[in-house]
PAVEX-62469 format. One record per residue (C-alpha): residue in one letter; x, y, z. Coordinates in Angstrom, 1 decimal. Each point is the difference from the previous one (the first is absolute). Layout:
BEGIN
<zapa r="a" east="X" north="Y" up="Z"/>
...
//
This chain:
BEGIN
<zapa r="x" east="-5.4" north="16.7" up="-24.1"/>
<zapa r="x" east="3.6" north="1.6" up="-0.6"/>
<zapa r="x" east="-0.7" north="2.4" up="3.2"/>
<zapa r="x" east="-1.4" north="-2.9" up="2.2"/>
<zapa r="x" east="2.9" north="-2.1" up="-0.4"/>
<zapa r="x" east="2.5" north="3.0" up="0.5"/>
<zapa r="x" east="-2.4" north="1.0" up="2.8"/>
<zapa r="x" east="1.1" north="-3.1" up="1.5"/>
<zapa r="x" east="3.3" north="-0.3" up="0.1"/>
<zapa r="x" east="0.2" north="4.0" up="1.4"/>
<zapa r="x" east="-2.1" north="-0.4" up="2.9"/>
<zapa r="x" east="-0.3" north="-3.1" up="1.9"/>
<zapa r="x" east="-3.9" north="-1.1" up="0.6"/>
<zapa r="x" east="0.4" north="-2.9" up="1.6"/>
<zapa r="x" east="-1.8" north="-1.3" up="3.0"/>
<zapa r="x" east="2.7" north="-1.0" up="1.4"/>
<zapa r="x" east="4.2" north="-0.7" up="-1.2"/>
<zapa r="x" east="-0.5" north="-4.0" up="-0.1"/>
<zapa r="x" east="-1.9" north="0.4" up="-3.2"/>
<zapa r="x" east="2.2" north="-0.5" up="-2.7"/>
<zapa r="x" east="-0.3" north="2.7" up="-3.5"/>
<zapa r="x" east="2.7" north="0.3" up="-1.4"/>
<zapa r="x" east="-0.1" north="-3.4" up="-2.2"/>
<zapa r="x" east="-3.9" north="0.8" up="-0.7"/>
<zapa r="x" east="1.0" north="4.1" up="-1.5"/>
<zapa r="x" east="3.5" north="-1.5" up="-1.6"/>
<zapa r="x" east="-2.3" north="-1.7" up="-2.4"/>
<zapa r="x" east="-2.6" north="2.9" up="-0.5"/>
<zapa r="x" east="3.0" north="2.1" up="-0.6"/>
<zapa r="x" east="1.2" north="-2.6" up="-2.8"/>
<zapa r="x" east="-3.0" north="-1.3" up="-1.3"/>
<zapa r="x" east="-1.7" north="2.8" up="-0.7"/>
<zapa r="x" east="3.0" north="1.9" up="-1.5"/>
<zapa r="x" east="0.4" north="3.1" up="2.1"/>
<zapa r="x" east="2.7" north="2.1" up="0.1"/>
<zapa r="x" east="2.1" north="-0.4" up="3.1"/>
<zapa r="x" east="1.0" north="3.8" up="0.3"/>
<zapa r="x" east="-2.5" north="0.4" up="2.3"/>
<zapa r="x" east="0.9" north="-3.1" up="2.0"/>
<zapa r="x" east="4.1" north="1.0" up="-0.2"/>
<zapa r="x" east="-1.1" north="3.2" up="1.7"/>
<zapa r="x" east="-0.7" north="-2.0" up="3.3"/>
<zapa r="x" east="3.5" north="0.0" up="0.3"/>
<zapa r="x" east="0.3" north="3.5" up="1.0"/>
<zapa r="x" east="-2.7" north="-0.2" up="2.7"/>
<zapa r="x" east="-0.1" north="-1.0" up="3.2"/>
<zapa r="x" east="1.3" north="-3.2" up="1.6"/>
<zapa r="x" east="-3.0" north="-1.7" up="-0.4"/>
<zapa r="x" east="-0.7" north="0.9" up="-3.5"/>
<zapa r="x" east="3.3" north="-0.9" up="-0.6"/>
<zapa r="x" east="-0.2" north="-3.2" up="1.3"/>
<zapa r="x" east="-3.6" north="-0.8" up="-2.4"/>
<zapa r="x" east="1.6" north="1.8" up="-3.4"/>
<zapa r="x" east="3.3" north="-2.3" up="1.1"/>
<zapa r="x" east="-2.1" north="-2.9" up="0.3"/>
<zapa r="x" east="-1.5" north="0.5" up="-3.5"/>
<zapa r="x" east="2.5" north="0.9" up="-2.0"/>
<zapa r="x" east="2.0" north="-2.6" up="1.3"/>
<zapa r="x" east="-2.6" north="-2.8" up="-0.9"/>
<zapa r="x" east="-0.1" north="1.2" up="-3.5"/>
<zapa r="x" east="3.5" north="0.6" up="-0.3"/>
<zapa r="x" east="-0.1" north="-3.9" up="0.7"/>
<zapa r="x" east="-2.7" north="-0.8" up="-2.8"/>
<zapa r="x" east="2.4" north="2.0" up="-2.5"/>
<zapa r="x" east="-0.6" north="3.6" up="-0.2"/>
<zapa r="x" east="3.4" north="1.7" up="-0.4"/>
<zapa r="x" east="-1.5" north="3.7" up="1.1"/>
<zapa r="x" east="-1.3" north="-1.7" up="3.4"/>
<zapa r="x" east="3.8" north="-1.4" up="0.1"/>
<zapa r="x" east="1.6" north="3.3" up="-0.9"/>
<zapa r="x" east="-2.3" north="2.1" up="2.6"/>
<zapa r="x" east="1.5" north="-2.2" up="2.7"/>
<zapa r="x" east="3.2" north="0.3" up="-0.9"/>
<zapa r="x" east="-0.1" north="3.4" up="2.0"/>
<zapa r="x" east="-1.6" north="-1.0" up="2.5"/>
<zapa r="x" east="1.9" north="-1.0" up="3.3"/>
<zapa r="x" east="-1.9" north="-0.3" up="3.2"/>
<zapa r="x" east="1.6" north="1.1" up="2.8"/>
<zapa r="x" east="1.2" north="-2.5" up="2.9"/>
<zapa r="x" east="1.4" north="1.2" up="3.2"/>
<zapa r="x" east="2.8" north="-3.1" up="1.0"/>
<zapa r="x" east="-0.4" north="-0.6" up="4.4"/>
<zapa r="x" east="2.9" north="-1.5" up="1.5"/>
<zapa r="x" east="-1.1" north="-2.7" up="1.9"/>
<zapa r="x" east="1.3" north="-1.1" up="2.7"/>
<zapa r="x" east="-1.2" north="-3.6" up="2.1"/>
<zapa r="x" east="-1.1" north="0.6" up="2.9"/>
<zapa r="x" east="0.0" north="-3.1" up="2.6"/>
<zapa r="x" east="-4.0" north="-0.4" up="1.4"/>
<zapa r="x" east="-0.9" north="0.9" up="3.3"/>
<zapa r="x" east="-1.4" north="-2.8" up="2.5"/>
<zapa r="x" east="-3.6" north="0.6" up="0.6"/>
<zapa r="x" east="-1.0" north="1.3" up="2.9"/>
<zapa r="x" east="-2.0" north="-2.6" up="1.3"/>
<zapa r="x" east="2.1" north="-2.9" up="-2.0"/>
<zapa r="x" east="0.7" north="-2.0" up="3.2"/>
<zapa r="x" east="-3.6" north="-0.5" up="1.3"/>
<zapa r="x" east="-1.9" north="-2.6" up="0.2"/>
<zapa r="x" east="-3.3" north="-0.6" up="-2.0"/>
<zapa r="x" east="-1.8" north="-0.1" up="3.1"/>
<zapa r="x" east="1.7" north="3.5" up="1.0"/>
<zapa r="x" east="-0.7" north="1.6" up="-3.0"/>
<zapa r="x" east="-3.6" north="-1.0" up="0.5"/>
<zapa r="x" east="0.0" north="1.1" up="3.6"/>
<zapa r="x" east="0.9" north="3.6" up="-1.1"/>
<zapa r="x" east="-2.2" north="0.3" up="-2.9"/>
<zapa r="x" east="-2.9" north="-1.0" up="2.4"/>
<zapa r="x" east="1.3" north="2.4" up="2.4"/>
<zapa r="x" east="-2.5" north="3.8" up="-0.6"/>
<zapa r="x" east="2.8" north="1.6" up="1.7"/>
<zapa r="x" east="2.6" north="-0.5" up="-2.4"/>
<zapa r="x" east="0.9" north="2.4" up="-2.4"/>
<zapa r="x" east="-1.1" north="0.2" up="-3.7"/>
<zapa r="x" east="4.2" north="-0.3" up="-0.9"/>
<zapa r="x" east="0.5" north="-3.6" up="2.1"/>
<zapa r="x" east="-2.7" north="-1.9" up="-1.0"/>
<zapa r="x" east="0.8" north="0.9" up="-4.0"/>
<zapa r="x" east="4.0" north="-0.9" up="1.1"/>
<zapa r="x" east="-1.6" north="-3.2" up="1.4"/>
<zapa r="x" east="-2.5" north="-0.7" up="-3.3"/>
<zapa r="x" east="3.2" north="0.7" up="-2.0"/>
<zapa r="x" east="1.9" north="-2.8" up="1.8"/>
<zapa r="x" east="-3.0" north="-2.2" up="0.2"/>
<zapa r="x" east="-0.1" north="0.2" up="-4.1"/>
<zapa r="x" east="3.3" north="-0.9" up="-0.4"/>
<zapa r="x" east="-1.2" north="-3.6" up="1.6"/>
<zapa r="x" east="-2.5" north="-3.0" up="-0.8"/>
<zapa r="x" east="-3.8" north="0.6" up="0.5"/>
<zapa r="x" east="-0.7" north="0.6" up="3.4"/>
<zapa r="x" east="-3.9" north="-0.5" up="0.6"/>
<zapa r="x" east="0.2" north="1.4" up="3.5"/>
<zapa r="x" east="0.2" north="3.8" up="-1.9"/>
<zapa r="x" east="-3.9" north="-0.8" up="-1.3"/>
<zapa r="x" east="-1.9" north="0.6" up="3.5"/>
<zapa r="x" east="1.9" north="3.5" up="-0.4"/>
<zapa r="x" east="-0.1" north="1.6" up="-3.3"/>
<zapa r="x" east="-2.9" north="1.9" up="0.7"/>
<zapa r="x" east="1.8" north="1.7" up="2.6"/>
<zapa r="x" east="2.9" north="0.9" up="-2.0"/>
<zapa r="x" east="-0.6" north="2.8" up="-2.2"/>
<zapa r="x" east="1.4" north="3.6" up="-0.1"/>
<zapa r="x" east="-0.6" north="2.8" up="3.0"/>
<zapa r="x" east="-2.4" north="1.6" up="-2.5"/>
<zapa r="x" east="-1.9" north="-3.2" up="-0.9"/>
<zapa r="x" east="0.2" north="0.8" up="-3.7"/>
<zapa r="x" east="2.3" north="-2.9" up="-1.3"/>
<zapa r="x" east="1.6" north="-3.5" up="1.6"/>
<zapa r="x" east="3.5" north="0.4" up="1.7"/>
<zapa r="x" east="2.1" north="-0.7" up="-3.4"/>
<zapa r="x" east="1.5" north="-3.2" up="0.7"/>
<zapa r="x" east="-3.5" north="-1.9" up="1.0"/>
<zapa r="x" east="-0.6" north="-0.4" up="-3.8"/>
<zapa r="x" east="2.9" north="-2.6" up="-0.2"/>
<zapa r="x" east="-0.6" north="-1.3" up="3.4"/>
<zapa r="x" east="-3.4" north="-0.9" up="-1.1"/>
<zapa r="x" east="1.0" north="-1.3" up="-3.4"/>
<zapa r="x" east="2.5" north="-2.5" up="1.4"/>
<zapa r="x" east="-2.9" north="-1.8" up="1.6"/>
<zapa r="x" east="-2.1" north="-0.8" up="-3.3"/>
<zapa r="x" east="-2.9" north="-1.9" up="1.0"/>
<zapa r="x" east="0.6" north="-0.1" up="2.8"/>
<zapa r="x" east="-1.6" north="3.5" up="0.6"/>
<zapa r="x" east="-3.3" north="-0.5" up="-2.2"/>
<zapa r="x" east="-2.2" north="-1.2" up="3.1"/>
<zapa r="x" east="1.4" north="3.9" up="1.6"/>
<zapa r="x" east="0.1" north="1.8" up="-3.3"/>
<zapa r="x" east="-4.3" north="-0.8" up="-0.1"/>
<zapa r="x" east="-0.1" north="1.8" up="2.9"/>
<zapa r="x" east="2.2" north="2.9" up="-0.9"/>
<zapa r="x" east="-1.8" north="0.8" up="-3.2"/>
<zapa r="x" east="-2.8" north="0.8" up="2.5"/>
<zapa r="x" east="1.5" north="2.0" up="1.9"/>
<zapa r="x" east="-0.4" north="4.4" up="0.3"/>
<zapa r="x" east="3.7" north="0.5" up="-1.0"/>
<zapa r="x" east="0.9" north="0.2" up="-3.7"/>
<zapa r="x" east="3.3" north="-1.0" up="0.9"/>
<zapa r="x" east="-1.1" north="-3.0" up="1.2"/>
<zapa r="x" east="-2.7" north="-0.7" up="-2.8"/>
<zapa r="x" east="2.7" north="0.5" up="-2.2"/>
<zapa r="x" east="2.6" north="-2.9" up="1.4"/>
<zapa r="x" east="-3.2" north="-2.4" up="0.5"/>
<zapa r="x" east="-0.8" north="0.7" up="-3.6"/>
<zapa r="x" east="3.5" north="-0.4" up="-1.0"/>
<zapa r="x" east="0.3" north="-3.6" up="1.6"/>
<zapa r="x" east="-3.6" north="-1.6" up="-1.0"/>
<zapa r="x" east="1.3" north="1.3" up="-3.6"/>
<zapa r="x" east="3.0" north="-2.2" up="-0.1"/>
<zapa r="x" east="-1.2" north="-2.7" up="2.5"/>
<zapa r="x" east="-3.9" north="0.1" up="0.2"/>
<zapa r="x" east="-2.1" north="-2.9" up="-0.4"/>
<zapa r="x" east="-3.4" north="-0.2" up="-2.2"/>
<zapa r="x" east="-1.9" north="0.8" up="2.9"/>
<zapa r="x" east="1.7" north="3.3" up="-0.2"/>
<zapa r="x" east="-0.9" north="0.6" up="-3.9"/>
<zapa r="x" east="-3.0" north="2.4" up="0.9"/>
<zapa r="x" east="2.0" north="2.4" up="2.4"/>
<zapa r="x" east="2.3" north="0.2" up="-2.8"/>
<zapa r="x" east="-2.6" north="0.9" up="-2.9"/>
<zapa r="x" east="-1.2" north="2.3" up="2.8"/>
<zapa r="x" east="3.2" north="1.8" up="0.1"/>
<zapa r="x" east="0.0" north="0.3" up="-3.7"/>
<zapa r="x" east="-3.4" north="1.4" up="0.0"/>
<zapa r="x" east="0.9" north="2.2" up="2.3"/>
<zapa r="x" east="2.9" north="1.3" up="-1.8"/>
<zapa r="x" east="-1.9" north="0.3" up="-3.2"/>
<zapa r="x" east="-2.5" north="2.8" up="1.4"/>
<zapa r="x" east="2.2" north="1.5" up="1.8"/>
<zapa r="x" east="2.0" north="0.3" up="-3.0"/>
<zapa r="x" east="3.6" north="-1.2" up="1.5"/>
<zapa r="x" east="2.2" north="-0.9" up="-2.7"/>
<zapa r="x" east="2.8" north="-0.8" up="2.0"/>
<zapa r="x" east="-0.2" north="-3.6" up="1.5"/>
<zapa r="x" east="-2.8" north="-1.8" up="-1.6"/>
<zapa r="x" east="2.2" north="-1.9" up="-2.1"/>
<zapa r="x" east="1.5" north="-1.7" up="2.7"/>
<zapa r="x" east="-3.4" north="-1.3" up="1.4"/>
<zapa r="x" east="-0.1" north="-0.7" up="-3.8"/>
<zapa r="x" east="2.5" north="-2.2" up="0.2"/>
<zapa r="x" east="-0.9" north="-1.7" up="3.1"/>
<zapa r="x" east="-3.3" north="-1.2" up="-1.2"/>
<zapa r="x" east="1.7" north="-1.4" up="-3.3"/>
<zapa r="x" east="1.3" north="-3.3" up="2.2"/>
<zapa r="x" east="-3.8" north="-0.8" up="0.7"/>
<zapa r="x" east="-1.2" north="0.6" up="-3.8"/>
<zapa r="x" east="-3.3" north="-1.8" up="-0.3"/>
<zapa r="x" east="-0.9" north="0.8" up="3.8"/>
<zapa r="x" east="0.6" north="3.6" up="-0.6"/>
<zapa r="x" east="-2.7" north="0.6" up="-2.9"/>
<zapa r="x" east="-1.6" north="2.9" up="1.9"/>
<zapa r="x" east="2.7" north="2.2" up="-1.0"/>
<zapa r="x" east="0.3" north="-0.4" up="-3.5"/>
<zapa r="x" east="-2.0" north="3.0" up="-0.8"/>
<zapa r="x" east="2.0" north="1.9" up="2.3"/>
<zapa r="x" east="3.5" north="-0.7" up="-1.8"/>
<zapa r="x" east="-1.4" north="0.6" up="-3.0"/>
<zapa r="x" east="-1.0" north="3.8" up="1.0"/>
<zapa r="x" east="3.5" north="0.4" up="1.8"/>
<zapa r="x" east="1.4" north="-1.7" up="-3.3"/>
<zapa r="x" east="-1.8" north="2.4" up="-2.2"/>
<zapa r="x" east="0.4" north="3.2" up="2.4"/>
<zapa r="x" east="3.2" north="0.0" up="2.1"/>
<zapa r="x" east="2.1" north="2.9" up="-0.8"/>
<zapa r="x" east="3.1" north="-2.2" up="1.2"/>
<zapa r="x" east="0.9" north="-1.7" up="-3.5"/>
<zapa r="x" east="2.1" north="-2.1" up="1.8"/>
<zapa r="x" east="-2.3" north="-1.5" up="2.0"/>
<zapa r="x" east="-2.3" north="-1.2" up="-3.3"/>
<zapa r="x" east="1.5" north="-3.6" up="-0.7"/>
<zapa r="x" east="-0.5" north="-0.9" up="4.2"/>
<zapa r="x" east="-3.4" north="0.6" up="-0.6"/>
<zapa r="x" east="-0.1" north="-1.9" up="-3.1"/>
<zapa r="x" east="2.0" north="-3.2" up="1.8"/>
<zapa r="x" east="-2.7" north="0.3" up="2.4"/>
<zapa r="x" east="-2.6" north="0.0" up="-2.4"/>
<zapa r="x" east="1.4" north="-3.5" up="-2.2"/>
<zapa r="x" east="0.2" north="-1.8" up="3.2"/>
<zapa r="x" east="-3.6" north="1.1" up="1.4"/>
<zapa r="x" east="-2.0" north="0.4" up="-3.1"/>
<zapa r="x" east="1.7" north="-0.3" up="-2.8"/>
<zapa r="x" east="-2.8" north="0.2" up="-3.0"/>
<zapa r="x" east="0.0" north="2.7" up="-2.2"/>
<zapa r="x" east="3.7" north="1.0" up="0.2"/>
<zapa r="x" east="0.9" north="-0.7" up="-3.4"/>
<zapa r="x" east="-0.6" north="3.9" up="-1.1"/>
<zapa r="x" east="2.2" north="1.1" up="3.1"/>
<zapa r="x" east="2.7" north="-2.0" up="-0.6"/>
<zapa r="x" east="0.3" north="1.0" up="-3.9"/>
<zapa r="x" east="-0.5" north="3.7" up="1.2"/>
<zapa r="x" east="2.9" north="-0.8" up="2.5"/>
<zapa r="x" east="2.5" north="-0.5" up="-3.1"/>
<zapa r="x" east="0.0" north="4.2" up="0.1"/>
<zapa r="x" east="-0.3" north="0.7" up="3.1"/>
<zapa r="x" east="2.8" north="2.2" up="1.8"/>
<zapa r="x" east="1.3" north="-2.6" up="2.9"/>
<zapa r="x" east="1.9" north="-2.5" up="-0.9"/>
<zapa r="x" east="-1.6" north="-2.3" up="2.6"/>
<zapa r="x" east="-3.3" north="0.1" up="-2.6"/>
<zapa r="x" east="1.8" north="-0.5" up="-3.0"/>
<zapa r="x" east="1.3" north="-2.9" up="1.2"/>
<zapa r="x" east="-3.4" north="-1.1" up="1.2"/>
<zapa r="x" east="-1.1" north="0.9" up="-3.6"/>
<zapa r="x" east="2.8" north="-1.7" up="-1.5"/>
<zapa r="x" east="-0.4" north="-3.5" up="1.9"/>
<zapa r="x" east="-4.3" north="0.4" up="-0.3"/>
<zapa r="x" east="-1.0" north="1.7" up="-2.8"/>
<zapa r="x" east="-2.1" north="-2.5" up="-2.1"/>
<zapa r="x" east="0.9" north="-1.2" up="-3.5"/>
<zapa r="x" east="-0.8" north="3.1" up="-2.7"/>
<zapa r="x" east="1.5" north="1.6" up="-3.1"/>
<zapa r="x" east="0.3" north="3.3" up="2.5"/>
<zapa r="x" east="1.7" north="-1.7" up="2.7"/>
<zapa r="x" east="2.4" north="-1.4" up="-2.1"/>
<zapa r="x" east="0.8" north="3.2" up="-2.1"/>
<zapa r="x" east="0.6" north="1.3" up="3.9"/>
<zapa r="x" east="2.3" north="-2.9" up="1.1"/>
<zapa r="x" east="2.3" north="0.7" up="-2.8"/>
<zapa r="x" east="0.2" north="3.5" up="0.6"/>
<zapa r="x" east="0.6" north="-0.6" up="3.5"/>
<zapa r="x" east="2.7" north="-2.8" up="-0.5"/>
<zapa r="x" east="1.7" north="2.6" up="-2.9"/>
<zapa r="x" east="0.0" north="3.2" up="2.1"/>
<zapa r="x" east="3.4" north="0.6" up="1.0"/>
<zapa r="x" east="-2.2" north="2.6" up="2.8"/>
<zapa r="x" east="-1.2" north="-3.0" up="1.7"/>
<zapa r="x" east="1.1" north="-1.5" up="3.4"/>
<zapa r="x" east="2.0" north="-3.5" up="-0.7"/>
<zapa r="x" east="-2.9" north="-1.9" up="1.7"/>
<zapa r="x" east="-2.5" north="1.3" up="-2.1"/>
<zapa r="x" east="1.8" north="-0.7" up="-2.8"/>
<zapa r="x" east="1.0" north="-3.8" up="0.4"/>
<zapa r="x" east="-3.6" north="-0.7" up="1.4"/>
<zapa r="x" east="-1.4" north="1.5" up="-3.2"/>
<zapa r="x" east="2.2" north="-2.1" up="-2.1"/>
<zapa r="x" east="-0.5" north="-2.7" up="2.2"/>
<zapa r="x" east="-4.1" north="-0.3" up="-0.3"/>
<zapa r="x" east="0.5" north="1.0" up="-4.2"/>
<zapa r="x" east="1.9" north="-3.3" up="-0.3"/>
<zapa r="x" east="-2.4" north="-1.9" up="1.8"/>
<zapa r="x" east="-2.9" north="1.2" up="-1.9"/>
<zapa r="x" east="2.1" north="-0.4" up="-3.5"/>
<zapa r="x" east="0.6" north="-3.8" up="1.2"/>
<zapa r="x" east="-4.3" north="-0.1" up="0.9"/>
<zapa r="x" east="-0.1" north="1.7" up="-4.0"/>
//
């Protein structure tokens, strides 16, 4: 066990640099009484092992330990100072069109990729303009391979008021464009779009893309009953996603669609590594000796994030007051 937790703090297996460790391997380190030697000579490696040994000793320098606090002592990490200087902003180029101007160019094929993103990039520092919608399809890269990058917050400032085009879009051949019709009926679909949604996550789940389910995830959660037909699918991307952080959006998604059965998830939460779970965990766990014993641990551990801790001690008075 010693090796897998030093393992872990020398090399970084992560999916990804959202997903939070270095609470989770603190505790290992002082819960299961290991030496920190090994840990302290992180300090000597490179930047990113640095950075995870920092991380670690630092947390249980916090809990106590006066060798964590002494190993740190020596430790400065560089910082490079930048003068900076303020700069006054540039007009944009296309500040002093109209909207129907801007619209007239980007619906113009023989304007060049550089205008019509100067005139997206003007057009998103304005209300929703609905007369963009007849031309989004038109407006991706040269290559085809992505949307011109100020169309994403050109479409968002018109909310619903895209869904009717966004049904169309997720149709479409371009990926770009299924991608932005996705990204609307997510945050403004209607139950009649529910199944193209599960779809998605089906989709997603054989394909085995771990990046971006959890955002239809989240999506579906508003409908909760009406979105039933992906409760097994959350619970598979619950139970598999490599992206730790993305664990308690699929559980959210899961207690407002189906949530029976949840009570072993949520105690198991009380350990997991994000603190988004643990606070799930905390707030949801049911009523049990083991919980408990956990909530006072968590309230007590000096390791924990503040939230964590006054929502522990929060639900431990409430279920001292039930008895």
């Amino acid at each position: 066990m010693a090796e897998l937790v030093y393992g872990c703090v020398r090399w970084d297996w992560r999916w990804d640099d959202l997903d939070q460790r270095g609470v989770y391997l603190a505790r290992l380190v002082r819960d299961l009484g290991l030496p920190l030697g090994p840990v302290v000579e992180g300090l000597a490696g490179d930047e990113q092992r640095r950075e995870r040994a920092a991380r670690v000793l630092g947390l249980l320098a916090l809990s106590g330990s006066g060798e964590a606090r002494e190993a740190l002592r020596g430790y400065a990490q560089e910082e490079e100072q930048w003068e900076v200087k303020t700069k006054p902003r540039r007009p944009k180029a296309l500040a002093g069109e109209t909207n129907a101007r801007l619209l007239e160019l980007l619906a113009d094929p023989e304007e060049s990729e550089e205008r019509r993103v100067a005139a997206l990039d003007v057009l998103d520092d304005r209300g929703p303009e609905p007369g963009v919608i007849p031309l989004v399809s038109s407006l991706g890269t040269v290559g085809g391979t992505s949307a011109l990058w100020p169309l994403i917050g050109v479409v968002e400032k018109l909310g619903a008021g895209a869904v009717p085009a966004a049904r169309e879009w997720v149709r479409g051949e371009k990926a770009w464009l299924r991608a932005l019709g996705y990204r609307v009926l997510i945050e403004h679909g209607e139950v009649e779009d529910v199944p193209v949604l599960v779809a998605r996550l089906e989709r997603d789940w054989v394909a085995k893309r771990w990046c971006g389910p959890v955002l239809t995830a989240r999506g579906l959660t508003r409908f909760g009953a009406e979105a039933r037909g992906a409760a097994s699918l959350l619970r598979r991307f619950w139970l598999w996603t490599p992206h730790s952080y993305e664990r308690a959006g699929y559980l959210e998604a899961l207690a407002a669609i189906e949530p029976a059965g949840l009570d072993g998830i949520y105690v198991e939460c009380l350990w997991d590594c994000e603190e988004a779970a643990r606070l799930m965990g905390v707030e949801r766990a049911p009523d049990q000796p083991e919980v408990r014993e956990r909530l006072v641990y968590l309230r007590d551990d000096e390791m924990e994030t503040a939230e964590v801790r006054a929502a522990a001690r929060e639900r431990l008075a409430a279920l001292t007051k039930q008895g």
